[in-house]
C-alpha positions in Angstrom: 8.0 13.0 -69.8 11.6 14.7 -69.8 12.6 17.6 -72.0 15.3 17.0 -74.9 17.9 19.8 -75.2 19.5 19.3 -78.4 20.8 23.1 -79.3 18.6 23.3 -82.4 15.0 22.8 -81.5 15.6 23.7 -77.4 19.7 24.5 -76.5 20.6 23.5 -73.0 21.7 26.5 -71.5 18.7 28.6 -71.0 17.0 25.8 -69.2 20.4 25.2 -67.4 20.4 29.2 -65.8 16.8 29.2 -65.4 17.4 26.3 -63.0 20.2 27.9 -61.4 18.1 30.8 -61.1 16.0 28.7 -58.9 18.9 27.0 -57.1 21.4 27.7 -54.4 24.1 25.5 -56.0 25.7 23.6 -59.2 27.3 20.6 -59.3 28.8 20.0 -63.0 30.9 16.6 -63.7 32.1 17.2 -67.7 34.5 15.8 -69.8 35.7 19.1 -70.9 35.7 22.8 -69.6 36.2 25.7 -72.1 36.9 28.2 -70.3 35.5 30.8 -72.7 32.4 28.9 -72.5 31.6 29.6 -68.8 30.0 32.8 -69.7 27.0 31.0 -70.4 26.5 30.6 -67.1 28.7 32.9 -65.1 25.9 35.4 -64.4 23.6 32.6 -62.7 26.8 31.1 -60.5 27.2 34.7 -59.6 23.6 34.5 -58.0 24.2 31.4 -55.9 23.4 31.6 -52.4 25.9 28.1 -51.9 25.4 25.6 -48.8 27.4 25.3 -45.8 30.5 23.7 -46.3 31.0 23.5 -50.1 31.6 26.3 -52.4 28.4 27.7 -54.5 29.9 26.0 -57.4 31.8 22.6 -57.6 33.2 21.7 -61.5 34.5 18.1 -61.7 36.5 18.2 -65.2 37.2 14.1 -66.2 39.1 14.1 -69.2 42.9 15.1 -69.8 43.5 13.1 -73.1 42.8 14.5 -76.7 39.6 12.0 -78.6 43.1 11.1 -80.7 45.3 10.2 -77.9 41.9 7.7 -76.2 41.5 6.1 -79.6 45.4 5.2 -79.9 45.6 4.0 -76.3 41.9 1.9 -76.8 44.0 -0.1 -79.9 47.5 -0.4 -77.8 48.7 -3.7 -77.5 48.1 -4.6 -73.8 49.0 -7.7 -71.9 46.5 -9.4 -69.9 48.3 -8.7 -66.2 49.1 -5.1 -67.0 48.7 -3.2 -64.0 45.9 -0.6 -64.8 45.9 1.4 -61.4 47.2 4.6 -61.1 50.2 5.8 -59.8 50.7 9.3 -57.9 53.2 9.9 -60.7 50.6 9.1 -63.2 48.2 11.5 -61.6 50.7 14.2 -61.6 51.2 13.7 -65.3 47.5 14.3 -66.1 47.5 16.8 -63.9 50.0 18.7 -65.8 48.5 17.7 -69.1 44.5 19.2 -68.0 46.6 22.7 -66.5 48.1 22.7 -70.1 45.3 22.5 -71.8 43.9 24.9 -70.1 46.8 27.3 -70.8 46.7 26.4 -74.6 42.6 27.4 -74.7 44.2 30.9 -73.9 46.6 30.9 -76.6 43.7 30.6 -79.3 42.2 32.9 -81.2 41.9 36.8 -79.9 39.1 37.1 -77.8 36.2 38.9 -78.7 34.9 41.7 -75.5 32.3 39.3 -74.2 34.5 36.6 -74.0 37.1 38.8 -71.9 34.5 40.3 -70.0 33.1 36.7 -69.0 36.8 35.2 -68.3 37.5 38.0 -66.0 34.3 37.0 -64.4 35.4 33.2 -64.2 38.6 34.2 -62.5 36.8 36.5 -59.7 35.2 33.4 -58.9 37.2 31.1 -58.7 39.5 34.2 -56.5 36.3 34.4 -53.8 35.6 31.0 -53.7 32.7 30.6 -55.4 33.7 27.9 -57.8 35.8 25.0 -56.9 37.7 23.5 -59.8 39.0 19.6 -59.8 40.1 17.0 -61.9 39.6 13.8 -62.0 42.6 11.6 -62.4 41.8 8.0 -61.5 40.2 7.0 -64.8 39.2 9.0 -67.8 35.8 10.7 -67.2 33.9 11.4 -69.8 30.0 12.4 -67.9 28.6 15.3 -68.3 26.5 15.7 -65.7 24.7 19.1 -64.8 22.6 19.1 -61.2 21.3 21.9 -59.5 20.6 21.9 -56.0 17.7 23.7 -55.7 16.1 26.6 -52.9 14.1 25.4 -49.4 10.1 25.3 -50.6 10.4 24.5 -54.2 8.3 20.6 -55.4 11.4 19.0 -55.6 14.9 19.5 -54.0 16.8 19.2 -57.0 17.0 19.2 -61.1 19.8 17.6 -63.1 20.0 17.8 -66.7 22.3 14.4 -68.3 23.3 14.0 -72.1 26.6 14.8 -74.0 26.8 18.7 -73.6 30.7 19.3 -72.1 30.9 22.5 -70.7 31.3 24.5 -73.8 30.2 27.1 -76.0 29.5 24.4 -78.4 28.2 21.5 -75.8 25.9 24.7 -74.3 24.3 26.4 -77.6 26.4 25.7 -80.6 26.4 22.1 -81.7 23.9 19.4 -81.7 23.8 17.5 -78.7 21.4 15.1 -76.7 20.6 16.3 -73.4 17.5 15.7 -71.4 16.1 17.2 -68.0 16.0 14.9 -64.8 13.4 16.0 -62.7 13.1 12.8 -60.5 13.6 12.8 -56.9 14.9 9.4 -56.4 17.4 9.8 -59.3 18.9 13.1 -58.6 19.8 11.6 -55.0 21.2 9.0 -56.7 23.2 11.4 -59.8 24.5 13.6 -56.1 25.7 10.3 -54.4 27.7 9.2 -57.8 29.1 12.9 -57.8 29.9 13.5 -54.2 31.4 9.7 -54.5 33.9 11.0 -57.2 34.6 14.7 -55.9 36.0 12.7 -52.7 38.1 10.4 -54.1 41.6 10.6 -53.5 42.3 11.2 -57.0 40.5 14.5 -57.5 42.4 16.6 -57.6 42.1 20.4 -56.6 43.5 22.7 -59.5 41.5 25.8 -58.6 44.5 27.8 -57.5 46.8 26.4 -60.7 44.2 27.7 -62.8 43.6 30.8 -61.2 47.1 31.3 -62.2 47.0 30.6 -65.5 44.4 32.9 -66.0 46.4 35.5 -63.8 49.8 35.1 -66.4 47.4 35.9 -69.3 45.1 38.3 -71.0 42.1 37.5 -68.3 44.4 39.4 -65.9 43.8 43.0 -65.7 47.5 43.8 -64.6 48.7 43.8 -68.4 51.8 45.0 -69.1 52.8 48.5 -71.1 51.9 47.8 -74.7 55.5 48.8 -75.9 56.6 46.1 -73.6 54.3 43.7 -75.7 55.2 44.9 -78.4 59.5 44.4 -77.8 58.3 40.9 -76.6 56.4 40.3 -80.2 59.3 42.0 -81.8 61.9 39.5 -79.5 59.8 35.4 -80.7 59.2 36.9 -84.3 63.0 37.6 -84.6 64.4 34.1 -83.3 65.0 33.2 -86.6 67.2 36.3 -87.5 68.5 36.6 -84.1 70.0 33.0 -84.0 70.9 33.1 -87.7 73.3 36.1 -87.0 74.7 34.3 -84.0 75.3 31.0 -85.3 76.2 30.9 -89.0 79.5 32.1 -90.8 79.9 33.3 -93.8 82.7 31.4 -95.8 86.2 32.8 -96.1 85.6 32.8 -100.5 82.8 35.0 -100.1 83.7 37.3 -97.0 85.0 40.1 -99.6 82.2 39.5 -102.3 79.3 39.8 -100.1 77.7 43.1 -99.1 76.6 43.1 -95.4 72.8 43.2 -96.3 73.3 40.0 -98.3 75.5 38.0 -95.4 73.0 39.0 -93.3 70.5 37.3 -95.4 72.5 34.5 -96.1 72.7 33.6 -92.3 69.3 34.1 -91.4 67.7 32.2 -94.4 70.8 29.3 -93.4 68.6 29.5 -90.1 65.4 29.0 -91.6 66.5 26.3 -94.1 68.2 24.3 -90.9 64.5 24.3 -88.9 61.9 24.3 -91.5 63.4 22.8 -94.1 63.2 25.6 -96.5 63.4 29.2 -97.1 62.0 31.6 -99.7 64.7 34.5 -100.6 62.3 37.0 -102.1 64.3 40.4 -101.7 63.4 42.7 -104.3 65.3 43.2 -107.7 69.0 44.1 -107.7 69.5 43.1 -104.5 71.6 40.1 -105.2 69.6 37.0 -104.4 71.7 34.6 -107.0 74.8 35.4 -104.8 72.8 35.1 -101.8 71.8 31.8 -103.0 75.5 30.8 -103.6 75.9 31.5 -100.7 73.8 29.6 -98.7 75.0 26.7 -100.7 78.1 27.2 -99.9 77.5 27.7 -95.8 75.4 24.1 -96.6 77.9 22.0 -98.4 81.2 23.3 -95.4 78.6 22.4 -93.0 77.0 19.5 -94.0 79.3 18.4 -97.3 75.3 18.8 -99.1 75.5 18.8 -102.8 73.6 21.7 -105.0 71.3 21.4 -107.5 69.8 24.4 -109.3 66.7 24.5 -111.1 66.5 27.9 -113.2 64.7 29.4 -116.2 66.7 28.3 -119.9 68.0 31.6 -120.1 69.6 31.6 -116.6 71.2 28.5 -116.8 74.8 29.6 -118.0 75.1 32.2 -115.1 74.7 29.3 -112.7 76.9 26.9 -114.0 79.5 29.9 -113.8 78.5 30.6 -110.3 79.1 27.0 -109.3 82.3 27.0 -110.9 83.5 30.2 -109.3 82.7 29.7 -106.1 83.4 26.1 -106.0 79.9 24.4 -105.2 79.6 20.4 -105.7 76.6 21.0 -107.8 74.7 21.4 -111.3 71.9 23.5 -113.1 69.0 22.3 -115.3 66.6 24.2 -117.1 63.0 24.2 -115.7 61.6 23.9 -119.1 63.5 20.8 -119.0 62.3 19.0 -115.4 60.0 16.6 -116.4 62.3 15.3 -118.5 65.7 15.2 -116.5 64.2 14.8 -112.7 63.0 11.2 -112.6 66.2 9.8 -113.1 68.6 12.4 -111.5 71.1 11.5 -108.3 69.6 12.6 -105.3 70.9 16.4 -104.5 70.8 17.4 -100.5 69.9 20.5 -101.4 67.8 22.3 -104.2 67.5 25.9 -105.5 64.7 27.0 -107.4 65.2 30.6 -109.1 62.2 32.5 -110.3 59.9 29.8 -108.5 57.1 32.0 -108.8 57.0 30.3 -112.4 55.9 27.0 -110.0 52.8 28.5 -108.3 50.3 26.7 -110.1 50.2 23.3 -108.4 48.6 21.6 -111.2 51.0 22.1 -114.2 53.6 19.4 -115.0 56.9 21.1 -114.2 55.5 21.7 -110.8 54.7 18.0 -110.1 58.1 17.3 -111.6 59.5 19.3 -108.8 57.7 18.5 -106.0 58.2 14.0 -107.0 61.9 15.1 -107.0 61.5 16.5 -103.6 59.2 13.6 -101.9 61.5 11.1 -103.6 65.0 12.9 -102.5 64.0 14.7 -99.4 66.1 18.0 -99.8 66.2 21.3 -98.3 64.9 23.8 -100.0 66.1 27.5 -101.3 63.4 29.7 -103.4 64.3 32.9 -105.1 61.6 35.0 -106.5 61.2 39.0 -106.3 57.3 38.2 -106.6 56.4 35.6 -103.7 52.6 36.3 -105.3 51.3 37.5 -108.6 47.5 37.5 -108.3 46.5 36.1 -105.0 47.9 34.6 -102.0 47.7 31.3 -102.7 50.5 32.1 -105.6 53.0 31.6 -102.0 51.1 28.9 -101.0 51.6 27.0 -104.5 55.3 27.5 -104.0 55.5 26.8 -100.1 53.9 23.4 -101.3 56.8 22.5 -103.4 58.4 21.2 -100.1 55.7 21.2 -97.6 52.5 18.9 -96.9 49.5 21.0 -97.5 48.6 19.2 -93.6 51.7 19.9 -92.2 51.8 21.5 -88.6 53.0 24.9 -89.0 52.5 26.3 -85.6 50.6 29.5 -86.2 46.6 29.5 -87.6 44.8 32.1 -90.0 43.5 34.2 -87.1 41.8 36.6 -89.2 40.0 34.6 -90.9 39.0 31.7 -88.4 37.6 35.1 -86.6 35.5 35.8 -89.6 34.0 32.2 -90.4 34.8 30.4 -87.4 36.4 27.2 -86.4 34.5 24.8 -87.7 33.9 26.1 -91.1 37.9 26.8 -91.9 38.4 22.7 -90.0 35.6 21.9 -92.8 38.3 22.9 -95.2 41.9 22.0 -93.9 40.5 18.3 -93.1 40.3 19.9 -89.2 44.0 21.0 -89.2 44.0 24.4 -88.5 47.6 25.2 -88.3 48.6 23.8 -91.9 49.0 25.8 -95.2 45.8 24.3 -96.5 43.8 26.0 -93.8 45.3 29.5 -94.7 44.5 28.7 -98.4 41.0 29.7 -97.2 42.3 33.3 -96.0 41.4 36.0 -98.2 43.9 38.4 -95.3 46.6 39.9 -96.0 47.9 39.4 -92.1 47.2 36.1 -91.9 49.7 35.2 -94.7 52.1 38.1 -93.5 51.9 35.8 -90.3 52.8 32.6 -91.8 55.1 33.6 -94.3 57.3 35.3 -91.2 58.1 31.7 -91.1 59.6 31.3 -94.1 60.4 34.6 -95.9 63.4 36.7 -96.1 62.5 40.0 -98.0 63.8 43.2 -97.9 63.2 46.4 -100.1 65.9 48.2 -101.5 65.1 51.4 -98.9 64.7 49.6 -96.4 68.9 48.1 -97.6 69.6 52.1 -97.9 68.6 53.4 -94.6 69.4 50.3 -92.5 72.9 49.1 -94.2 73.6 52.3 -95.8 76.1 55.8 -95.5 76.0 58.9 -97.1 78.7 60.2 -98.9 79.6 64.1 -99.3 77.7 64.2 -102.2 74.9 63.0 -100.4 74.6 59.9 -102.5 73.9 56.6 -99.9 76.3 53.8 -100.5 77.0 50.6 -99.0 80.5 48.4 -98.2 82.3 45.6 -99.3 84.5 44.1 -96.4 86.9 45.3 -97.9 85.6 48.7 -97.1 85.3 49.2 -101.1 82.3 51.2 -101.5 79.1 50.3 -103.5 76.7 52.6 -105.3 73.2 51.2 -106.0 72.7 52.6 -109.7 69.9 55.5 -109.9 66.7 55.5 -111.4 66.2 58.3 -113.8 63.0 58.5 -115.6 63.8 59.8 -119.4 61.0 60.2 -122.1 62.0 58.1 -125.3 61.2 60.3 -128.3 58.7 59.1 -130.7 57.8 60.9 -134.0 55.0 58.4 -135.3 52.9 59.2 -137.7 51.6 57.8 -140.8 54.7 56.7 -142.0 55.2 54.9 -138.8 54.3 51.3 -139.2 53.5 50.8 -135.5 51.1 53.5 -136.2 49.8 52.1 -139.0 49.3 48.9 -137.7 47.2 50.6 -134.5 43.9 51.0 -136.1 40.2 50.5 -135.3 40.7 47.3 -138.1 43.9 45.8 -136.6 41.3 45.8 -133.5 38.4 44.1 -134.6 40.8 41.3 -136.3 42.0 41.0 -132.6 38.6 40.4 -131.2 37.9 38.1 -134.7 40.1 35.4 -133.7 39.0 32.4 -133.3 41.8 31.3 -131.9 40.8 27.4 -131.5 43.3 25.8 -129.6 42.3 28.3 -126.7 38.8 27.1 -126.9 38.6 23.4 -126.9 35.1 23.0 -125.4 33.9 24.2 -128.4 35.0 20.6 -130.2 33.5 19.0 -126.9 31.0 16.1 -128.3 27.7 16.6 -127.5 26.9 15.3 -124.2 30.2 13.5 -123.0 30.6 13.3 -119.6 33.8 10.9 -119.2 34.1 7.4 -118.6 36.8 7.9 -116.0 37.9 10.4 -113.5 40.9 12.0 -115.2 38.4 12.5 -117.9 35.6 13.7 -115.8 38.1 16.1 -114.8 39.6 17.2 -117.7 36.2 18.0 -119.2 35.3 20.0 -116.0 38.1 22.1 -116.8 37.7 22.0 -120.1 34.4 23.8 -119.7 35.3 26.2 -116.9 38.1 27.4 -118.9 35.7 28.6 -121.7 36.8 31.5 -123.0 39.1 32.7 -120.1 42.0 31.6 -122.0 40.7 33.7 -125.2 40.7 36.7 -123.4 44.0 36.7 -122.2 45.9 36.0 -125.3 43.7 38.8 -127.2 44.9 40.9 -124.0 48.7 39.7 -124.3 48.4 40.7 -128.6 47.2 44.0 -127.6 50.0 44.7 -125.1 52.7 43.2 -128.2 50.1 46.2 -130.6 50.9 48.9 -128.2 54.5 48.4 -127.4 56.2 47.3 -130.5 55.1 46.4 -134.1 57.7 43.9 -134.4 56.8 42.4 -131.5 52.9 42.3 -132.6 53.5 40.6 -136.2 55.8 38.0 -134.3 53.3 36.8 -131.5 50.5 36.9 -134.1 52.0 34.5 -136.8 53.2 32.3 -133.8 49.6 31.9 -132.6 48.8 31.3 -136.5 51.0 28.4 -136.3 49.7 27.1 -132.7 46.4 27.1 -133.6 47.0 25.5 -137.1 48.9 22.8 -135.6 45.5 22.5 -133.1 43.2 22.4 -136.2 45.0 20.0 -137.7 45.2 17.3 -134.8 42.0 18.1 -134.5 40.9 17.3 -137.9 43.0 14.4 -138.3 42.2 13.2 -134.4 45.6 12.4 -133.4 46.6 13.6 -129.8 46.8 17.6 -129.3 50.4 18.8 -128.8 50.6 20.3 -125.5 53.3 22.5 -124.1 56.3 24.4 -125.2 58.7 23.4 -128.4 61.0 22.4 -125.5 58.6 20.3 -123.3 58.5 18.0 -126.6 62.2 17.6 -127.0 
């Protein structure tokens, strides 16, 4: 009776290099070859003794294609004469495409010592000759096919194992699989004859020495070169963006003179960004001039492109931008944020759109922020965000606003390292739908470097030290400055901490009003409208799923929101009493107005004053 090998109850590769163990040579036919994944036999190649005329170990890797790439070539349109025979030039092509792969598997992921230690391994064999490496190119190969030629005296002269392991970590130990042991005399000459039959063709062809390169150009290689060299390489690809901003974009004559060198520098680099990836987040710190830097990059956009502007802003910012698009001449407009559910469904389409303070769109699931993102999936514009805090609470604050413009599946070209290292592949592919390089597969990172890493992409941050020392002079007062082009200089104001005097006292009505009662009225508040699970009826559970959903909410939400507005009342207590007796009777009259729709079951007014207008 044959053995199963399925990885859970019995994994292959035990039995695999306790055959070898017994053998003097391995003939493998896969579909795939991981080359991390030869360690799991490298030690038991190592021990071959080989036959005459054939290296100890001979791998015969059958696939090139991606499982996506098979499945759209299986439902192509064919004709019924189509010549399916293949060409030198055809071979060639899938030659390149199995060497590229090969490089990519190198390009993954930082290898862990054992995986290093066993490449290096890999590559001194395939150096002395010990494994022989080809690919199969006359039709896609998908066997996998292990057969162990085994030493003079033992029952039977060899041992194959047949199933669907590849030649993998995961096809070896990992992931389920059906494998079973061949033992059989008669069919193991047969399983060599189909081998040796396809090792001889024409078409395989040998790419031991290609990737004994590859593996020589990368990590594997002990010849590495100095780490600062490394590191002005890193320093070199993460710069592209800056580098070919500086080079390639102008700064228009109208704003030559108002611009201070750290902002046209900023203004040509986030130009860059905006030009490949469709959008860029400005997120330099306060009083660095971000709305000019905005204006700017408008500007560069419409000479370049003719694009038209629109600006979507907090209420209160909305006259300086309609004076900023006056002044400096931009075909544009500026709407309120409070107001963009109302006014984006039926506005022109605008080629490019400027959110300011878009960390207030971080949450993903309030209305202004599906507001925003319709208008960009109908309109399709670039995309400028200005915020000096890219993240409040957590890191998927960017994420919310990164989302405005891009698909959460998107490729982005870079993968949470840090955390695919800590839970593996398969669990963060469980999670982005298996598409590791998209912003919903570094929504699962809890690392700071893996989002320093992908907002690199889109970021342009700078500190105002960081402005001092790398923009700045020093006058003969020893104050730093920077300069107009003009040469006019420009003093950042100082910061001097000064105590505010404050008598209090009894007489003091913010005094008065923080006491041990004021307190427990605080933590007395009912405060209804914040805690509408408490008028859930009894066991409903929703006839549809937007209610199903809403009462899931509903019931996670239990209390949270309490919490924070007793919190907010107690910050109003202890900064100002004015400020405390206004917040309190506004929540008087929210919670009134609750009661009442409540009472009178009408729908509960949701929102700001202005959401309603």
């Amino acid at each position: 009776m044959p053995r199963i090998f399925d990885n859970k109850a019995e994994p292959l590769a035990p039995a695999l290099r306790d055959t070898l163990d017994q053998a003097v040579a391995l003939d493998a036919c896969v579909g795939y070859l991981n080359l991390r994944g030869w360690r799991q036999i490298a030690d038991s190649v190592e021990s071959l003794d080989g036959k005459a005329g054939r290296p100890p170990a001979r791998v015969l890797v059958g696939m090139a294609a991606r499982p996506d790439q098979l499945v759209r070539d299986a439902y192509r349109l064919k004709r019924d004469d189509e010549d399916q025979r293949i060409t030198n030039k055809e071979a060639a092509r899938l030659r390149a495409a199995v060497l590229s792969d090969f490089r990519d598997q190198l390009l993954v992921g930082a290898p862990s010592d054992a995986q290093e230690k066993g490449l290096r391994h890999f590559r001194e064999q395939l150096a002395n000759g010990r494994v022989c490496v080809k690919f199969f190119a006359r039709y896609p190969l998908h066997a996998k096919l292990y057969l162990g030629h085994l030493k003079t005296g033992q029952l039977i002269p060899h041992m194959g194992f047949l199933g669907s392991s590849n030649l993998t970590f995961s096809g070896l130990v990992g992931q389920g699989e059906l494998n079973v042991d061949v033992p059989d005399q008669d069919a193991t000459t047969k399983l060599l004859t189909w081998f040796d039959e396809r090792w001889h063709d024409d078409l395989a062809i040998d790419v031991t020495d290609e990737l004994l390169k590859i593996l020589d150009e990368s990590w594997v290689s002990e010849d590495q070169p100095r780490p600062y060299l490394v590191y002005l390489k890193l320093a070199y690809e993460l710069s592209s963006d800056a580098r070919e901003g500086l080079r390639d974009y102008d700064i228009p004559a109208s704003l030559r003179d108002t611009l201070l060198a750290h902002q046209a520098d900023a203004v040509r680099v986030a130009a860059r960004i905006v030009e490949r990836r469709g959008g860029v987040m400005v997120g330099d710190v306060v009083g660095l001039g971000k709305t000019l830097t905005a204006t700017a990059i408008a500007r560069v956009m419409q000479e370049q492109h003719g694009t038209e502007t629109l600006v979507i802003c907090p209420k209160n910012l909305v006259r300086m931008w309609e004076d900023h698009i006056r002044e400096y001449r931009l075909y544009g407009r500026a709407i309120s944020l409070s107001l963009a559910q109302r006014d984006l469904s039926d506005l022109a389409r605008y080629r490019l759109l400027v959110i300011d303070e878009s960390h207030n769109l971080r949450n993903t699931e309030t209305q202004q922020w599906q507001a925003v993102r319709g208008y960009i999936e109908r309109n399709d514009p670039s995309v400028v965000l200005l915020t000096a805090t890219p993240y409040n609470k957590a890191y998927t604050d960017a994420a919310g606003q990164l989302r405005l413009w891009l698909a959460e599946d998107q490729e982005l070209g870079v993968r949470p390292e840090r955390m695919i290292e800590a839970e593996g592949e398969v669990e963060i592919a469980k999670h982005a739908d298996g598409r590791l390089s998209s912003l919903k597969s570094f929504e699962t990172s809890l690392f700071g470097e893996d989002w320093q890493r992908l907002m690199s992409l889109f970021l342009v941050r700078r500190t105002r030290r960081f402005i001092e020392q790398r923009y700045g002079e020093t006058d003969a007062q020893g104050r730093q400055f920077l300069r107009f082009a003009d040469d006019t200089p420009f003093y950042f104001p100082d910061r001097i901490p000064s105590p505010l005097p404050y008598a209090g006292g009894p007489d003091d009505p913010g005094d008065r009003l923080a006491s041990p009662q004021t307190v427990d009225d605080l933590n007395a508040l009912a405060l209804p409208r914040y805690r509408l699970s408490d008028f859930l009826v009894p066991g409903a559970e929703g006839t549809t799923a937007t209610e199903r959903d809403v009462l899931e909410r509903l019931q996670k939400s239990r209390g949270n929101l309490q919490g924070f507005i007793r919190t907010t009342l107690m910050k109003r207590l202890s900064s100002c009493g004015e400020s405390f007796l206004t917040s309190v009777q506004r929540h008087l009259l929210r919670n009134h107005v609750a009661l009442h729709a409540l009472r009178a079951t009408v729908p509960l007014p949701l929102g700001t004053v202005e959401d309603r207008r």
